[in-house]
N, C-alpha and C positions, 0 to 999 in steps of 0.2 A: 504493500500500500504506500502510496506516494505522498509525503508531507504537504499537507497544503503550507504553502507560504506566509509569513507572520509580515506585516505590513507595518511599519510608522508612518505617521504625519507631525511634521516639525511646521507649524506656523508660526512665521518670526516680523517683526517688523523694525523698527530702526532703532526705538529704545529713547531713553532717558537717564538721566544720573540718577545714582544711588539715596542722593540725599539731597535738600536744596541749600546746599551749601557751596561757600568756594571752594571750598578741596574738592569736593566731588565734583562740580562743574566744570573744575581744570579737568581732570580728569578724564573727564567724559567727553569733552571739548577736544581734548590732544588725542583723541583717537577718532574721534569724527573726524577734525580738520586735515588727519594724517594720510587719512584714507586716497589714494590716488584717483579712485572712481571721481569722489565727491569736490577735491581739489585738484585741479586740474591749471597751474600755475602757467603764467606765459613769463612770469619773473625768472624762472628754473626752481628748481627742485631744492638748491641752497638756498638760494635768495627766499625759497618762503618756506623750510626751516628757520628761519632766523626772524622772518617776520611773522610768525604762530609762536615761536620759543620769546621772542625777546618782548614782541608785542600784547599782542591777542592774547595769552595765556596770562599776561601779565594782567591786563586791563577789563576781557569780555565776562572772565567769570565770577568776578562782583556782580556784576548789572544781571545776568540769568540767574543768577541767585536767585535776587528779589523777584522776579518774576516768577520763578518756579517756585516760592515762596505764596505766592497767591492763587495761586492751582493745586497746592499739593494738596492731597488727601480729597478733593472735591468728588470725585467717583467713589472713595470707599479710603484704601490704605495708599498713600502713596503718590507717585507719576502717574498721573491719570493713563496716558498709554499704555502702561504695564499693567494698571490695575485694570483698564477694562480688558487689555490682548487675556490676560487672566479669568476673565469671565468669558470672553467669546471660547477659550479656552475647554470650561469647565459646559457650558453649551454645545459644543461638539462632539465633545465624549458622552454625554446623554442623547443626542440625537443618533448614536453612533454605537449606543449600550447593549445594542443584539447584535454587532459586529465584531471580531477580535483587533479591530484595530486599536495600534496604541497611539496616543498623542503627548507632544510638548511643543511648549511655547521657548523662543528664545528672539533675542533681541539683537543687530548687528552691533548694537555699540551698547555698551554697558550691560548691567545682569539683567535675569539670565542670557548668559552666551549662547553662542550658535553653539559653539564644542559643548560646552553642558547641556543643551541639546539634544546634538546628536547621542553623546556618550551620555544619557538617560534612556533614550532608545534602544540604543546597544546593548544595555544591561538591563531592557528586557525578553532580548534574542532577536529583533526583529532581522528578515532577511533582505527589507528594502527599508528606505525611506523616501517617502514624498515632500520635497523642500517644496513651501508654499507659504513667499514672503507675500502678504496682502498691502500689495502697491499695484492697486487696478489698471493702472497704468505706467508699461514698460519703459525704464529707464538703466540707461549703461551707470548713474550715478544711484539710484539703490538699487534696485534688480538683479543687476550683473554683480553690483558688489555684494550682496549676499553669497550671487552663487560664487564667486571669487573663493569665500570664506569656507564653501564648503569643500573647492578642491583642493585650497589647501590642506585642509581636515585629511583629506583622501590622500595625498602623499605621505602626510605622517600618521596617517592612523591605517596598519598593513590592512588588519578584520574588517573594514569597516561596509557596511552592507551597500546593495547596489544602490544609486540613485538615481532617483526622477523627481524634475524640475515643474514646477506649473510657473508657466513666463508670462503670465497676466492675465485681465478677464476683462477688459478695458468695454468690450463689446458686448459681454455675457447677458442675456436679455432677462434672468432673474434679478443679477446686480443694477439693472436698468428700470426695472420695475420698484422695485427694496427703494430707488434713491426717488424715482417716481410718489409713491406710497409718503417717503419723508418731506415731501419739498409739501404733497397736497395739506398732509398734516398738518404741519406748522402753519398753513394756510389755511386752515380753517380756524387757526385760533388766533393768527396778526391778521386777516386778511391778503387780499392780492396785491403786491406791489405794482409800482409806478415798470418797477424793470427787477426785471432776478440775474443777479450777477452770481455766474459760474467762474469759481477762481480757483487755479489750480496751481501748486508749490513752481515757481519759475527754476529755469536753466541757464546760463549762462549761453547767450547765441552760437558761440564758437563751438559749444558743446552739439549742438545742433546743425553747424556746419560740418563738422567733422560726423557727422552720421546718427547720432542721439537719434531714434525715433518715437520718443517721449510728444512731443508735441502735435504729433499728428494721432496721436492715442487720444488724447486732452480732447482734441477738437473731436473727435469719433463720438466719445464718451458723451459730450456735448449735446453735439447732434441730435441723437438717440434719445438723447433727455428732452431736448428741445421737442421732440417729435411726437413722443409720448404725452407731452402734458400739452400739446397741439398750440403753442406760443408761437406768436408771428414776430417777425425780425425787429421789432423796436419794443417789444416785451422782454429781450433779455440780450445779455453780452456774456462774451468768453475774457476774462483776463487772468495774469499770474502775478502770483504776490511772494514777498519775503524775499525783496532783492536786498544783495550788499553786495560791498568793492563797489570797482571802478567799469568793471566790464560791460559791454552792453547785454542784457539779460532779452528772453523773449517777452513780447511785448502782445497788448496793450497792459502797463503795471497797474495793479489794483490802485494802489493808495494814489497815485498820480491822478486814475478814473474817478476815484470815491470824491477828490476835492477837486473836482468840474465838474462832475452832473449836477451840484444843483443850479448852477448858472446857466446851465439846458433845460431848465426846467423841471428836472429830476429831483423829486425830493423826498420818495417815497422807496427802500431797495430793500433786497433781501436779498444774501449772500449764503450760496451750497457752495463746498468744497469735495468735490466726488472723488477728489485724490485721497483721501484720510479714510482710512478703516475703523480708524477710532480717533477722539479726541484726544488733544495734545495740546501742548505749549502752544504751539503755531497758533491753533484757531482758536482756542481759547483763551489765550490773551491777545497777539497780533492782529487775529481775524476780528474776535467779540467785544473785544475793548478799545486795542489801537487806531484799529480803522473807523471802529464806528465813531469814535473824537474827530477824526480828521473830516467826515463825511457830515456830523451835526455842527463844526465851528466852521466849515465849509457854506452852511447854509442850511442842508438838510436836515429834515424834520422826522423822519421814521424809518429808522436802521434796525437789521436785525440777524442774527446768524442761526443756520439751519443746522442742528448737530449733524456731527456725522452718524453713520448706522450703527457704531458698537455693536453691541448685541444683543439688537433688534429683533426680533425672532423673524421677520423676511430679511436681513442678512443675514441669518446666519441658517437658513435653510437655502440661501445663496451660497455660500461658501461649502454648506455639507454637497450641493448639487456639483459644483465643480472637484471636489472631494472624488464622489462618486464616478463621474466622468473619468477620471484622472486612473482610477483602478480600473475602472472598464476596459482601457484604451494600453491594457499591459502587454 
């Protein structure tokens, strides 16, 4: 008799510090900004060691302090990312409880890691694992730098089971519906905006020159949403937000948008972020707080932010669906 196969699923996404403090923050910082995916230096590779070491490490992780200081623990324990990735977690091992599959969560920067991760799967025999970082839309700066993580994993770890990768859902028509279902929601309880701005984490253009197919995901993503909830072209816009440096980033930038529409007459918006699997720093204070200042001293009158799906019970019967798929398809 032939062993059936023991299966993991590793859902990971990008992570947060340990603590909201400045040691953790440096910390957490000097391995994000290290990452080659994510910084991608036209200075060289010296020149921005020396400006992440002498600089940035020095100066940025006061200021994220404070901010992760007024987020933490708002979901439950913690970095809201983790603590929800934690729950969507603990939601797919139930939806998933007449199946022998195993599950962990891990994060590419900070704990849990991608390697304690994997090596928690490991050590419960599995024969594959399924890496399934939830970034709906494919990018060489997370995407690929998870799966980066994992072959490194794979040269130094000789046992380590076969892998298979899910490279995004950017298009997937349950995740379409899940972000559909959230946008109508929140609309029946602010009403319809003047415009729904779709804003999705920016890239650096060159990254995009150089072949990044992230942006043409954003815009798919978009679309689909646009088309589902049957909005005509002055009912909503695409832009990307959480630009810094000096580089030209992809455009049209949120916060640049947010303070001109109300001098277009816009003074009524609501902001979905379909790039987020779960809430985080980003939207929850850049998106929900930062922007919405810039957009009411701006002129505008009624701002408001659409949570992302956490775990929403249609995302996360979104995610078991691509789950399912993903085993099908061995």
């Amino acid at each position: 008799m032939v062993k059936s196969k023991k299966i993991g699923v590793l859902i990971s996404n990008l992570g947060s510090p340990d603590a909201p403090t400045k040691k953790a923050l440096r910390s957490y910082l000097k391995q994000f900004l290290s990452d080659k995916r994510v910084i991608q230096p036209v200075v060289g590779r010296v020149a921005w060691w020396l400006i992440l070491n002498v600089v940035i490490l020095n100066t940025r992780p006061k200021k994220s302090a404070k901010l992760y200081q007024s987020i933490w623990n708002k979901f439950g324990q913690g970095a809201p990312l983790v603590d929800i990735s934690q729950k969507q977690l603990k939601a797919l091992r139930e939806n998933f409880r007449d199946s022998s599959l195993e599950f962990a969560v891990a994060m590419r920067y900070g704990s849990p890691s991608i390697d304690s991760g994997v090596k928690e799967l490991m050590q419960k025999g599995v024969d594959e694992i399924i890496v399934f970082p939830l970034y709906p839309q494919y990018s060489r700066t997370t995407t690929e730098s998870t799966f980066d993580e994992i072959h490194r994993l794979e040269k130094s770890e000789a046992d380590i089971p076969k892998i298979k990768f899910i490279r995004d859902y950017h298009d997937n028509p349950l995740y379409i519906q899940a972000l559909k279902t959230s946008v109508l929601a929140h609309q029946k309880i602010y009403g319809k905006p003047q415009k729904l701005i779709i804003s999705f984490h920016g890239i650096p253009k060159i990254y995009v020159d150089n072949g990044d197919i992230y942006p043409q995901q954003c815009q798919k993503t978009a679309e689909l949403l646009v088309k589902s909830l049957q909005l005509n072209s002055d009912e909503y816009m695409i832009c990307y937000q959480s630009i810094f440096g000096k580089l030209e980033w992809i455009k049209p930038y949120l916060d640049a948008t947010l303070k001109s529409l109300p001098a277009q007459g816009i003074k009524d918006v609501q902001v979905v972020c379909p790039g987020f699997a779960s809430d985080c720093l980003e939207t929850l204070e850049e998106i929900e707080n930062e922007n919405k200042d810039y957009f009411l001293s701006s002129g505008g009158q009624k701002y408001s932010y659409i949570p992302a799906l956490n775990d929403s019970e249609q995302h996360i019967k979104c995610l078991a669906s691509i789950i399912s798929d993903s085993l099908n398809t061995q």
